[in-house]
mmCIF file of the N, C-alpha and C atoms, coordinates in Angstrom:
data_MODEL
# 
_entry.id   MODEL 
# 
loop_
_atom_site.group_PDB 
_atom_site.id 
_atom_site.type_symbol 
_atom_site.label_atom_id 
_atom_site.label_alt_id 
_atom_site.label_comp_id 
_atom_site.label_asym_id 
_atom_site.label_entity_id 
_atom_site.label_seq_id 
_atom_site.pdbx_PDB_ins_code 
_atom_site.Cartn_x 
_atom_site.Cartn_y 
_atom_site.Cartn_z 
_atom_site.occupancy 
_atom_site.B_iso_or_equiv 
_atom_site.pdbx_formal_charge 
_atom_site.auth_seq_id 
_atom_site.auth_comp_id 
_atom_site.auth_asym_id 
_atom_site.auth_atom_id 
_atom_site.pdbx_PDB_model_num 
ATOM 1   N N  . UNK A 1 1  ? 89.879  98.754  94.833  1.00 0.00 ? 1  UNK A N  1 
ATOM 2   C CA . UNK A 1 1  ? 91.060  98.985  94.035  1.00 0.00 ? 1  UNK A CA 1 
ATOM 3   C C  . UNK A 1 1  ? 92.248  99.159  94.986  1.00 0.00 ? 1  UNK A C  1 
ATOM 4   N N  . UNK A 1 2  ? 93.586  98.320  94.882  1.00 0.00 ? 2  UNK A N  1 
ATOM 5   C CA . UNK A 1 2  ? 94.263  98.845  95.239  1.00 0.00 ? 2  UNK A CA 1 
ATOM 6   C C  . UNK A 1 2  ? 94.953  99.795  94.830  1.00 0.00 ? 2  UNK A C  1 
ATOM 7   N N  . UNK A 1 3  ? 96.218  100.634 96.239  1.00 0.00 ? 3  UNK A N  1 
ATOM 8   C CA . UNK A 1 3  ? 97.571  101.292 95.676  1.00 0.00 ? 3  UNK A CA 1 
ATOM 9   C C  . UNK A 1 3  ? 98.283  100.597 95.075  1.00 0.00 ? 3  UNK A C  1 
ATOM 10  N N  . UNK A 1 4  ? 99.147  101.709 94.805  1.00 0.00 ? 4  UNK A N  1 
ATOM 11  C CA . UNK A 1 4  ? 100.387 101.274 94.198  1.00 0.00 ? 4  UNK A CA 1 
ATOM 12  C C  . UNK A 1 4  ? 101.039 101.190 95.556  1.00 0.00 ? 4  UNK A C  1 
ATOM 13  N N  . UNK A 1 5  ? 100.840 101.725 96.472  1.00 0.00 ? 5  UNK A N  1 
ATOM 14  C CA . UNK A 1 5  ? 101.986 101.286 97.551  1.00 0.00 ? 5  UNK A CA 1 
ATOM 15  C C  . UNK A 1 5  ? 101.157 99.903  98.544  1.00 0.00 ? 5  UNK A C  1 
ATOM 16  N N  . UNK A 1 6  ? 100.545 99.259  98.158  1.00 0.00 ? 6  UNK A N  1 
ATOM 17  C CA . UNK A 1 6  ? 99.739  98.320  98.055  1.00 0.00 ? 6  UNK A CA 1 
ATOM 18  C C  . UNK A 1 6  ? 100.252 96.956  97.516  1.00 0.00 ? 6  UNK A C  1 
ATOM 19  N N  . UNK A 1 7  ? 100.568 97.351  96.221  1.00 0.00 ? 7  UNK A N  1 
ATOM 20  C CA . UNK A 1 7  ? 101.140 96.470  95.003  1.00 0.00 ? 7  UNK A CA 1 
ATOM 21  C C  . UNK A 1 7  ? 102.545 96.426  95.280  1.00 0.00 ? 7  UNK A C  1 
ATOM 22  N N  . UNK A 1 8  ? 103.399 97.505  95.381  1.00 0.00 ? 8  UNK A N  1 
ATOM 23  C CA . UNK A 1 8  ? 104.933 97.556  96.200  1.00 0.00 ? 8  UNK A CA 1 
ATOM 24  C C  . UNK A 1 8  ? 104.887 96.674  96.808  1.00 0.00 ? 8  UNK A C  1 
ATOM 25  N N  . UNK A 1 9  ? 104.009 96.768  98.147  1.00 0.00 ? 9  UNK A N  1 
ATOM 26  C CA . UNK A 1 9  ? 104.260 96.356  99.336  1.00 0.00 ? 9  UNK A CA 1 
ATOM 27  C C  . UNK A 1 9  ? 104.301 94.165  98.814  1.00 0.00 ? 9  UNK A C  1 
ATOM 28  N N  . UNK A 1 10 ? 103.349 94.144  98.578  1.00 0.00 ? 10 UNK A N  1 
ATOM 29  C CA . UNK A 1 10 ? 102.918 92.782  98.076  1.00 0.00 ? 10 UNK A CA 1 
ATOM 30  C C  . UNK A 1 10 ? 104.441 92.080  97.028  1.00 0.00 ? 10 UNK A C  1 
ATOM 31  N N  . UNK A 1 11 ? 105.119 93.156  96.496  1.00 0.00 ? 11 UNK A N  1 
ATOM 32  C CA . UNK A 1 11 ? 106.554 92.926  96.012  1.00 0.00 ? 11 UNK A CA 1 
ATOM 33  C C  . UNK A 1 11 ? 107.534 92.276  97.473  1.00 0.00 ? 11 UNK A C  1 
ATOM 34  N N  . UNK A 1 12 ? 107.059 92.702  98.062  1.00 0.00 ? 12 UNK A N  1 
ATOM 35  C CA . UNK A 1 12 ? 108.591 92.104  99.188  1.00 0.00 ? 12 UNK A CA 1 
ATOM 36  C C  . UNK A 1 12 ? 108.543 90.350  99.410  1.00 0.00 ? 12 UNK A C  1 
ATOM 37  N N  . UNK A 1 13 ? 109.810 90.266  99.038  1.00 0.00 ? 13 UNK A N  1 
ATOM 38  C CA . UNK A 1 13 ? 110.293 88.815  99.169  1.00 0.00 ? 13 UNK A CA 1 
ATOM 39  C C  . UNK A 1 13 ? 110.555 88.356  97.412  1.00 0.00 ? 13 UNK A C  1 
ATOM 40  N N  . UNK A 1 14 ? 110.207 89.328  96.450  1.00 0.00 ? 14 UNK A N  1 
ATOM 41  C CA . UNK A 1 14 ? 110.004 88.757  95.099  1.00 0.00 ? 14 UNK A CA 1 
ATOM 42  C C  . UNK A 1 14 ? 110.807 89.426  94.321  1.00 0.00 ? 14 UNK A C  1 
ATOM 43  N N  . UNK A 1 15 ? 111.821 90.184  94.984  1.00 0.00 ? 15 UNK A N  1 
ATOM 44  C CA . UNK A 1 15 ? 112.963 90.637  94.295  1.00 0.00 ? 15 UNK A CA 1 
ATOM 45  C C  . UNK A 1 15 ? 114.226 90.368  94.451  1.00 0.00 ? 15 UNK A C  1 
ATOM 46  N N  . UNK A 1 16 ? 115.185 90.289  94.016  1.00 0.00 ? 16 UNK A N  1 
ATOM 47  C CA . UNK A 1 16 ? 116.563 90.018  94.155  1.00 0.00 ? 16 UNK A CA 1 
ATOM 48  C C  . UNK A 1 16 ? 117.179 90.202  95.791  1.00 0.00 ? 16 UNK A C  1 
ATOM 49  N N  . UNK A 1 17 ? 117.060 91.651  96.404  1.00 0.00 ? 17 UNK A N  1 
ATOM 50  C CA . UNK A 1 17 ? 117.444 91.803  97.512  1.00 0.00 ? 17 UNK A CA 1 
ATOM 51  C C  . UNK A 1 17 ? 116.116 92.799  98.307  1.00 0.00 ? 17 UNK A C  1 
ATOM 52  N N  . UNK A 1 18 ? 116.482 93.064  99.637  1.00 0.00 ? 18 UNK A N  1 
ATOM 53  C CA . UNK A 1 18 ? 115.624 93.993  100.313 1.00 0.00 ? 18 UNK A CA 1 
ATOM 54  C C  . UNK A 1 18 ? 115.703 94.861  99.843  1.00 0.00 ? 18 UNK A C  1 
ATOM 55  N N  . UNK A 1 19 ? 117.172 95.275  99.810  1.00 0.00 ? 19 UNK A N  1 
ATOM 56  C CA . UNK A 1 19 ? 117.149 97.226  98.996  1.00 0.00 ? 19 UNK A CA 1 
ATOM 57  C C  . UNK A 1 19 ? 116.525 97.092  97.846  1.00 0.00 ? 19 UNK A C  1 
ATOM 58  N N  . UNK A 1 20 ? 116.396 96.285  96.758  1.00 0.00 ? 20 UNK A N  1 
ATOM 59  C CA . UNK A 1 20 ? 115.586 96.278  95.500  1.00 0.00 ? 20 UNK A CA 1 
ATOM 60  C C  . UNK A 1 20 ? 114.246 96.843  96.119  1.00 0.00 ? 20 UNK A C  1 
ATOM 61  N N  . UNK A 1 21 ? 113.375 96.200  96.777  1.00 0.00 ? 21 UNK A N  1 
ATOM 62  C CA . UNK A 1 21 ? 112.432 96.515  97.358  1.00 0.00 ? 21 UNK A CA 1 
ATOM 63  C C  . UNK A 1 21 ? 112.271 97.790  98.251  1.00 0.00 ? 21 UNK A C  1 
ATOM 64  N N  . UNK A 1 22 ? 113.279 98.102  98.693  1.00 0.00 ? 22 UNK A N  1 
ATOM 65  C CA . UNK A 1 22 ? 113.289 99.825  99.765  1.00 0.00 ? 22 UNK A CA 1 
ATOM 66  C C  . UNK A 1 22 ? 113.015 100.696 98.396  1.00 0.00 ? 22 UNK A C  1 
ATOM 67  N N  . UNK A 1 23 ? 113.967 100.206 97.718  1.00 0.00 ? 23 UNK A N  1 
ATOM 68  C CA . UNK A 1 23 ? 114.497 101.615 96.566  1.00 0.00 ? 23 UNK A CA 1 
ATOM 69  C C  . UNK A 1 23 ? 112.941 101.545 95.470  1.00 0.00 ? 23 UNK A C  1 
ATOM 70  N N  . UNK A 1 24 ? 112.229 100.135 95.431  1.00 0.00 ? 24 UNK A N  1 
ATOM 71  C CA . UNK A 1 24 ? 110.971 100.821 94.866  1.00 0.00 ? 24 UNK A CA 1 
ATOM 72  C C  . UNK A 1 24 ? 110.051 101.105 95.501  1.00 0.00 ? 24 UNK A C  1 
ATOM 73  N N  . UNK A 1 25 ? 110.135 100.960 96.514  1.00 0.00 ? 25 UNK A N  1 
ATOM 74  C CA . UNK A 1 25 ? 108.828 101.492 97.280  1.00 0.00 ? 25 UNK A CA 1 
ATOM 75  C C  . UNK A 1 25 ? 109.127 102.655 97.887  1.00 0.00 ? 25 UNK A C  1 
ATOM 76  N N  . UNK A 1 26 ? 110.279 103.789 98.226  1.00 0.00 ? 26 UNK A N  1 
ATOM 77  C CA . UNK A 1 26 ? 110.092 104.644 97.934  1.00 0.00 ? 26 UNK A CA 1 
ATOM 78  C C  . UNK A 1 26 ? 110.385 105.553 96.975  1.00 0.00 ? 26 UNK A C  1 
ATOM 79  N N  . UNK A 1 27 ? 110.733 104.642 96.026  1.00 0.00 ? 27 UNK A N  1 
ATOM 80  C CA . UNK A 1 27 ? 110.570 105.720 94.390  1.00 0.00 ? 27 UNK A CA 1 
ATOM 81  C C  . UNK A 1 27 ? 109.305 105.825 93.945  1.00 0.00 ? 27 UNK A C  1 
ATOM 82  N N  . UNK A 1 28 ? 108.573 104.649 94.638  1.00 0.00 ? 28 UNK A N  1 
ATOM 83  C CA . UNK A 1 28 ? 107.190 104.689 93.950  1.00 0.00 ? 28 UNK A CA 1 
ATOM 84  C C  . UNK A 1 28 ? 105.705 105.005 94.726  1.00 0.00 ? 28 UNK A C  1 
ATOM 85  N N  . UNK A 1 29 ? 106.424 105.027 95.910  1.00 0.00 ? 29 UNK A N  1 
ATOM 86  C CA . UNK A 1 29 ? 104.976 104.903 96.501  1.00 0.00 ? 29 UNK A CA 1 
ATOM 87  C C  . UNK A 1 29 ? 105.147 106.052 97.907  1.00 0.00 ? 29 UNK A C  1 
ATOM 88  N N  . UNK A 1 30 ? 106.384 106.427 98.400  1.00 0.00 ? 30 UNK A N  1 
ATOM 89  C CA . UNK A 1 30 ? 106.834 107.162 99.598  1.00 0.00 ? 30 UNK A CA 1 
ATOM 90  C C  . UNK A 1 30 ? 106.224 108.373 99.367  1.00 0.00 ? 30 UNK A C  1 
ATOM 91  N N  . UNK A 1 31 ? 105.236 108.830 100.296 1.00 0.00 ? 31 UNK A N  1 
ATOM 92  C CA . UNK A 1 31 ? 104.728 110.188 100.164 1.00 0.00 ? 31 UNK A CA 1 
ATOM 93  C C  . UNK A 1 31 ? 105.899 111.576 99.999  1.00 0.00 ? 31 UNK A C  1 
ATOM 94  N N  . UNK A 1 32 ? 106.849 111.368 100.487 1.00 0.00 ? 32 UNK A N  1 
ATOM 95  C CA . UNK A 1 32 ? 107.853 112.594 100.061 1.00 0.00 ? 32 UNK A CA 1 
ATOM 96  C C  . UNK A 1 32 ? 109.064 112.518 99.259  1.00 0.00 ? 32 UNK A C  1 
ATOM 97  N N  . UNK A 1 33 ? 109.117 111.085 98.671  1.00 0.00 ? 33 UNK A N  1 
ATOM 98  C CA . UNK A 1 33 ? 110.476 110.863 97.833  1.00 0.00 ? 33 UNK A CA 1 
ATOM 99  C C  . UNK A 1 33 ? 110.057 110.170 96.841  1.00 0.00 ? 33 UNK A C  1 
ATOM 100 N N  . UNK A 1 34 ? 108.660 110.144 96.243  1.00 0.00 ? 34 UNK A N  1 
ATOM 101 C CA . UNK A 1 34 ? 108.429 109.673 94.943  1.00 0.00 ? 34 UNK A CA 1 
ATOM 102 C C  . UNK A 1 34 ? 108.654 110.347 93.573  1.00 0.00 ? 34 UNK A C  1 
ATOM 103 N N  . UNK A 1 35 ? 109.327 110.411 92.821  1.00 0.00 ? 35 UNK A N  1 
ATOM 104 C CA . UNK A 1 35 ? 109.213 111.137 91.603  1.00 0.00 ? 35 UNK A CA 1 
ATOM 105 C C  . UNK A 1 35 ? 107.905 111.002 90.956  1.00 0.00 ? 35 UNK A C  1 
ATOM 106 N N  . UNK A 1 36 ? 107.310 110.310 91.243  1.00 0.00 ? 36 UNK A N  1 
ATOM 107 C CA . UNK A 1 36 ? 106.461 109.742 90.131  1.00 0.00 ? 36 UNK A CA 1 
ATOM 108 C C  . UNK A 1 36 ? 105.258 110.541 90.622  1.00 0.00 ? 36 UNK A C  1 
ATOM 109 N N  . UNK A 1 37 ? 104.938 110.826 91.813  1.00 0.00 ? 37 UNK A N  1 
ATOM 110 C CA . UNK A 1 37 ? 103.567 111.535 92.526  1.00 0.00 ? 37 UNK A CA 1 
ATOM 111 C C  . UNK A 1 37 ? 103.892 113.070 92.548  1.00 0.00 ? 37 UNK A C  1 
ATOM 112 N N  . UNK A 1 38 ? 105.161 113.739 92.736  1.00 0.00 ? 38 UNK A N  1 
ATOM 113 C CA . UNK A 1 38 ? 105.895 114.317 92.165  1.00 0.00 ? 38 UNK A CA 1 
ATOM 114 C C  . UNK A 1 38 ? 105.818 115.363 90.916  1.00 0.00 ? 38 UNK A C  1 
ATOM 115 N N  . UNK A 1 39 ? 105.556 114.496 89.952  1.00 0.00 ? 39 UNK A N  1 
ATOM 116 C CA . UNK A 1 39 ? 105.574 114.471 88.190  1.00 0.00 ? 39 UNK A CA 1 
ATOM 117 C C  . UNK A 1 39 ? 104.099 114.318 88.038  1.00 0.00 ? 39 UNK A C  1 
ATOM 118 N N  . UNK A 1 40 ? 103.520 113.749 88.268  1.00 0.00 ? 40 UNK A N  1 
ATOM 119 C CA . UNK A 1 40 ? 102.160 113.331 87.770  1.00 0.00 ? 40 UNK A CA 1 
ATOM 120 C C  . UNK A 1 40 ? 101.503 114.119 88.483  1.00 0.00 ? 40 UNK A C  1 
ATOM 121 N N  . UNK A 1 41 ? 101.234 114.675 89.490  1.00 0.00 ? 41 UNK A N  1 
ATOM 122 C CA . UNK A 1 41 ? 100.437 115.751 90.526  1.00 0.00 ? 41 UNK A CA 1 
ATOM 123 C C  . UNK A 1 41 ? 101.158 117.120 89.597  1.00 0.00 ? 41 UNK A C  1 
ATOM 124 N N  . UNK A 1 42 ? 102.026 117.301 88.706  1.00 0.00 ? 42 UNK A N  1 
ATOM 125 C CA . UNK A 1 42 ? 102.539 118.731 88.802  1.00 0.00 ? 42 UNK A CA 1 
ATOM 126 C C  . UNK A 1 42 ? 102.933 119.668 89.822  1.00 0.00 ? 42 UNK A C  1 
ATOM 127 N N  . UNK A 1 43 ? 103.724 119.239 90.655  1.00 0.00 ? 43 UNK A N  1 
ATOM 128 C CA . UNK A 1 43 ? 104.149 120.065 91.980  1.00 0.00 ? 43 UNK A CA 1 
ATOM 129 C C  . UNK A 1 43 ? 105.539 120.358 91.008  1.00 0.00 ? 43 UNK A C  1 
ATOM 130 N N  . UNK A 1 44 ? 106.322 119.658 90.654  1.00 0.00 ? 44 UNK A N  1 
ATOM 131 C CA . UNK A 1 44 ? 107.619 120.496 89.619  1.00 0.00 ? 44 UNK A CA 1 
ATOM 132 C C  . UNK A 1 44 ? 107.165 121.123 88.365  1.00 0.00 ? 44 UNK A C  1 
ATOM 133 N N  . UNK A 1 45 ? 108.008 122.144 88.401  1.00 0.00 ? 45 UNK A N  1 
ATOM 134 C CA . UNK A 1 45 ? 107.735 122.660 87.058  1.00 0.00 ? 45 UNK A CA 1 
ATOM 135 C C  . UNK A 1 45 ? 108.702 122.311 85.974  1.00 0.00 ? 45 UNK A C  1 
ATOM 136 N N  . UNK A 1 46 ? 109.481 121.656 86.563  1.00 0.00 ? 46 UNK A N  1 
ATOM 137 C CA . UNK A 1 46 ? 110.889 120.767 85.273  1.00 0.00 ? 46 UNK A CA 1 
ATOM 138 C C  . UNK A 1 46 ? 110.867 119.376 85.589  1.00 0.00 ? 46 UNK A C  1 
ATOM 139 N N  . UNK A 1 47 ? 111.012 118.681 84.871  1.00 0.00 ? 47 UNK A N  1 
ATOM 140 C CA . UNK A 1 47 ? 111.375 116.988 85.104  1.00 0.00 ? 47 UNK A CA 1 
ATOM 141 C C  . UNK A 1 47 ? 112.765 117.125 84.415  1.00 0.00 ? 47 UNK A C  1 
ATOM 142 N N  . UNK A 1 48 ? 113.400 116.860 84.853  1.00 0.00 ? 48 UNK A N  1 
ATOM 143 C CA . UNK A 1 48 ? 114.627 116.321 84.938  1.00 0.00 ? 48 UNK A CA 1 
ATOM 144 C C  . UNK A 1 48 ? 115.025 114.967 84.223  1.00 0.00 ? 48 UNK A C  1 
ATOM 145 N N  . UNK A 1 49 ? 116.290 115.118 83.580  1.00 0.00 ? 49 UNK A N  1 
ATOM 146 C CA . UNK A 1 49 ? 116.815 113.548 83.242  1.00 0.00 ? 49 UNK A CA 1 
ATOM 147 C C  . UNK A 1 49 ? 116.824 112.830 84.338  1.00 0.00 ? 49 UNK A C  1 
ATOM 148 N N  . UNK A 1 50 ? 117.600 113.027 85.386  1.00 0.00 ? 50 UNK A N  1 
ATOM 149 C CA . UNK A 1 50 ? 117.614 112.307 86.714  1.00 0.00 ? 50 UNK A CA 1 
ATOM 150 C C  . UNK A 1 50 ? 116.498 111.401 87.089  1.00 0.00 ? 50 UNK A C  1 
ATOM 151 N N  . UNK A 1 51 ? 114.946 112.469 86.939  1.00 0.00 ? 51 UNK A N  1 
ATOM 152 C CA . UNK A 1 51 ? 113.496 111.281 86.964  1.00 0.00 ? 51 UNK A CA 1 
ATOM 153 C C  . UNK A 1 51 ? 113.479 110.639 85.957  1.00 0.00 ? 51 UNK A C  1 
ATOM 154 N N  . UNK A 1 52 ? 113.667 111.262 85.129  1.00 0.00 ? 52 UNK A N  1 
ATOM 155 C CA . UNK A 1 52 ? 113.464 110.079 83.914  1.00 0.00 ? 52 UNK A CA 1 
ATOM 156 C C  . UNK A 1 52 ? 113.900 108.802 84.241  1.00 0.00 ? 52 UNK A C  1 
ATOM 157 N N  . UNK A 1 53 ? 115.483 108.774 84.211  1.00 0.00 ? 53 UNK A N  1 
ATOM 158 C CA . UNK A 1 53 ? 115.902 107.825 84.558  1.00 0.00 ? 53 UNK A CA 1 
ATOM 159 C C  . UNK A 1 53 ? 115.575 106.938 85.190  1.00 0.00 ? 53 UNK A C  1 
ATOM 160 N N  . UNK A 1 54 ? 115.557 107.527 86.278  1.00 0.00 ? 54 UNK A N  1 
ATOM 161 C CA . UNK A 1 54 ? 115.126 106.560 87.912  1.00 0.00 ? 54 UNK A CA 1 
ATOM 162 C C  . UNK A 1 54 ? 113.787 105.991 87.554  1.00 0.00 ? 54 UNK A C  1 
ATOM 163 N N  . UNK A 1 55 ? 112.888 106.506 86.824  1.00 0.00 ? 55 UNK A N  1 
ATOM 164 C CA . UNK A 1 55 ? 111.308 106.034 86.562  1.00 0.00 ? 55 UNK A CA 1 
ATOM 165 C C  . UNK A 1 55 ? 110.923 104.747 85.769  1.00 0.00 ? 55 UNK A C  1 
ATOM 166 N N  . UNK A 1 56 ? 112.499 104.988 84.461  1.00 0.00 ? 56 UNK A N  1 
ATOM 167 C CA . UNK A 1 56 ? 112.542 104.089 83.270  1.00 0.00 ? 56 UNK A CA 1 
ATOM 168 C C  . UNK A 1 56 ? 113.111 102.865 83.905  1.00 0.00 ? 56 UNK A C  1 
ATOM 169 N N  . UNK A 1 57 ? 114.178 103.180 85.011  1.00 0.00 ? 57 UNK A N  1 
ATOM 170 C CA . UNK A 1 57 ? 115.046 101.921 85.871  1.00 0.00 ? 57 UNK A CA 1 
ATOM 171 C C  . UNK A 1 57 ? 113.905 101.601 86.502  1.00 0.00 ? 57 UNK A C  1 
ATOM 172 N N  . UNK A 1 58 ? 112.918 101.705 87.401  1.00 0.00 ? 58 UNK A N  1 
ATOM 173 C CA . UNK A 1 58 ? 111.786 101.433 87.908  1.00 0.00 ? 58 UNK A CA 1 
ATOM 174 C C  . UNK A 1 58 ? 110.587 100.339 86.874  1.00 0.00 ? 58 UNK A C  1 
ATOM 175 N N  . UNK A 1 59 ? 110.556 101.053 85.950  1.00 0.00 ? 59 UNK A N  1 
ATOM 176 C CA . UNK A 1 59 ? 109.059 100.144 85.231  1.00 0.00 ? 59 UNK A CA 1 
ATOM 177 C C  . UNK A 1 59 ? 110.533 98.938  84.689  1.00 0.00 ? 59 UNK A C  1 
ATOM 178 N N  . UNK A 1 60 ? 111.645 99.434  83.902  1.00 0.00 ? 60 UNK A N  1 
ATOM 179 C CA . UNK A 1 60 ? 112.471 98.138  83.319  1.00 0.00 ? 60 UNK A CA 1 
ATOM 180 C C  . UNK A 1 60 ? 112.629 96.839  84.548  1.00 0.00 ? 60 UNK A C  1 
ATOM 181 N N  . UNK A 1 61 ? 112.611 97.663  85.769  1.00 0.00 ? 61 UNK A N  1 
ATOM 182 C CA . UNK A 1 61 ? 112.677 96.177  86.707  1.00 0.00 ? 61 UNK A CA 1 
ATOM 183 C C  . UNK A 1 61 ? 111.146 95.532  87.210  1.00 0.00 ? 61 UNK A C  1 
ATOM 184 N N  . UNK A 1 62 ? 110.687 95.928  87.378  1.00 0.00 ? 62 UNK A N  1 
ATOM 185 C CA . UNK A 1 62 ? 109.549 96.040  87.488  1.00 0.00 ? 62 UNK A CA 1 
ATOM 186 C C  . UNK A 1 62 ? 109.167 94.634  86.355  1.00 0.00 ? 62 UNK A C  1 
ATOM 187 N N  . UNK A 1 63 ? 109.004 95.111  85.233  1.00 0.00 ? 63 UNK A N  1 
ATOM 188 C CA . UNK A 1 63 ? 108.837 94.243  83.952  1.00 0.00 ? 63 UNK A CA 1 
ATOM 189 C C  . UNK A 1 63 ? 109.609 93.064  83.959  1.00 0.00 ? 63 UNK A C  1 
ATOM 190 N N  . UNK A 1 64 ? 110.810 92.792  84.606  1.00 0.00 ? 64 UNK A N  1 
ATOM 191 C CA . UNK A 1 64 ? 111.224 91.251  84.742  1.00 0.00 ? 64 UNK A CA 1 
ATOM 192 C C  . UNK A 1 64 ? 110.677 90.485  85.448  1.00 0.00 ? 64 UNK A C  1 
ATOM 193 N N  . UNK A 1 65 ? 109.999 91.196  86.676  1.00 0.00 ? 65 UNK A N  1 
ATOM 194 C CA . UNK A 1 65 ? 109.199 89.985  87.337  1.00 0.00 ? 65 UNK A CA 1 
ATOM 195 C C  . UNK A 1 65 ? 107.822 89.219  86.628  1.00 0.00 ? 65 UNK A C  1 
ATOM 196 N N  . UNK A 1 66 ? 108.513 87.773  87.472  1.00 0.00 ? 66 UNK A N  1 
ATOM 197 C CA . UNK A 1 66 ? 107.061 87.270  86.791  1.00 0.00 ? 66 UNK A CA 1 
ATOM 198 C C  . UNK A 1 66 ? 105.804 87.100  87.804  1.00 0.00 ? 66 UNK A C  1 
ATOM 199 N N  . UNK A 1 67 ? 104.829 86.229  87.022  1.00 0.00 ? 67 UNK A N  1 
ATOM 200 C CA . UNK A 1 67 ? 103.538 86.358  88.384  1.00 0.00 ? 67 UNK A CA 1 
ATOM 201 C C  . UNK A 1 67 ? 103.919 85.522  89.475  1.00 0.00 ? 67 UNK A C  1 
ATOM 202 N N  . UNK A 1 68 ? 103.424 85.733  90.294  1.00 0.00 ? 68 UNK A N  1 
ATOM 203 C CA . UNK A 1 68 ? 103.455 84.911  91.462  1.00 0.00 ? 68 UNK A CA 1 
ATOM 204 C C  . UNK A 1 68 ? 103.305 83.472  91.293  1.00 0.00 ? 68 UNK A C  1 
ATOM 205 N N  . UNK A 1 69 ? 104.043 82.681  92.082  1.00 0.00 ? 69 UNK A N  1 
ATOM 206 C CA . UNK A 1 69 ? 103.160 80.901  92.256  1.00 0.00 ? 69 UNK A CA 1 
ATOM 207 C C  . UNK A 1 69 ? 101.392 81.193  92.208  1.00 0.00 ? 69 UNK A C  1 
ATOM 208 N N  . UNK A 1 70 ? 100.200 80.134  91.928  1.00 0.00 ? 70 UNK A N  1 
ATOM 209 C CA . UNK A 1 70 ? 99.389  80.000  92.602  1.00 0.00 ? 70 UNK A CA 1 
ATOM 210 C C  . UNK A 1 70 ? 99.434  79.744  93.738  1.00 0.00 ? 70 UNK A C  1 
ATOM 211 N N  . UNK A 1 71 ? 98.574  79.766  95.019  1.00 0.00 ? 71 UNK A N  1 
ATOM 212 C CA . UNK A 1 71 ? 98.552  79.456  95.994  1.00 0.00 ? 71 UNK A CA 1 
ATOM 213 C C  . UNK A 1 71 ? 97.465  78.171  95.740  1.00 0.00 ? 71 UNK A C  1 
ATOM 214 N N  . UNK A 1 72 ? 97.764  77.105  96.549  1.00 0.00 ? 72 UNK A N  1 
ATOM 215 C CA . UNK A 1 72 ? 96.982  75.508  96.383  1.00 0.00 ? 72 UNK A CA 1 
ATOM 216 C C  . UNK A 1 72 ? 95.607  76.152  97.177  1.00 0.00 ? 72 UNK A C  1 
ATOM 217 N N  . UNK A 1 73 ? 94.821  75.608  96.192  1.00 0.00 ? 73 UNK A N  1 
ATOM 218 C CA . UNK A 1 73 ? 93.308  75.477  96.388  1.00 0.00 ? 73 UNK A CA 1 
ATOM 219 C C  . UNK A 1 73 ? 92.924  75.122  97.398  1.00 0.00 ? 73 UNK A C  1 
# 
């Protein structure tokens, strides 16, 4: 099984710019600046609009990409 910082990583080159790609891989996968590991581990005791946000901007971009080319047989 892979990560998710696995699956990030495998994102580079398939987004609009590099920073598209910085800004999700460590919103999503950075051991000390993820909201999401963050939130889901329960280390905060408030979630914030701020995560929300940033989480909902995350899966909404996320969701425009499409699959990859095949690679030739």
């Amino acid at each position: 099984m892979r990560s998710l910082g696995d699956l990030v990583g495998a994102l580079n080159g398939r987004l609009p710019t590099a920073g598209w790609h910085e800004h999700l891989k460590n919103m999503l996968s950075d051991p000390l600046l993820n909201p999401r590991n963050v939130i889901a581990h329960g280390l905060r005791a408030e979630v914030g609009r701020e995560d929300a946000a940033l989480l909902i901007h995350a899966a909404r971009s996320l969701r425009l990409l499409a699959p990859a080319p095949a690679s030739p047989a």
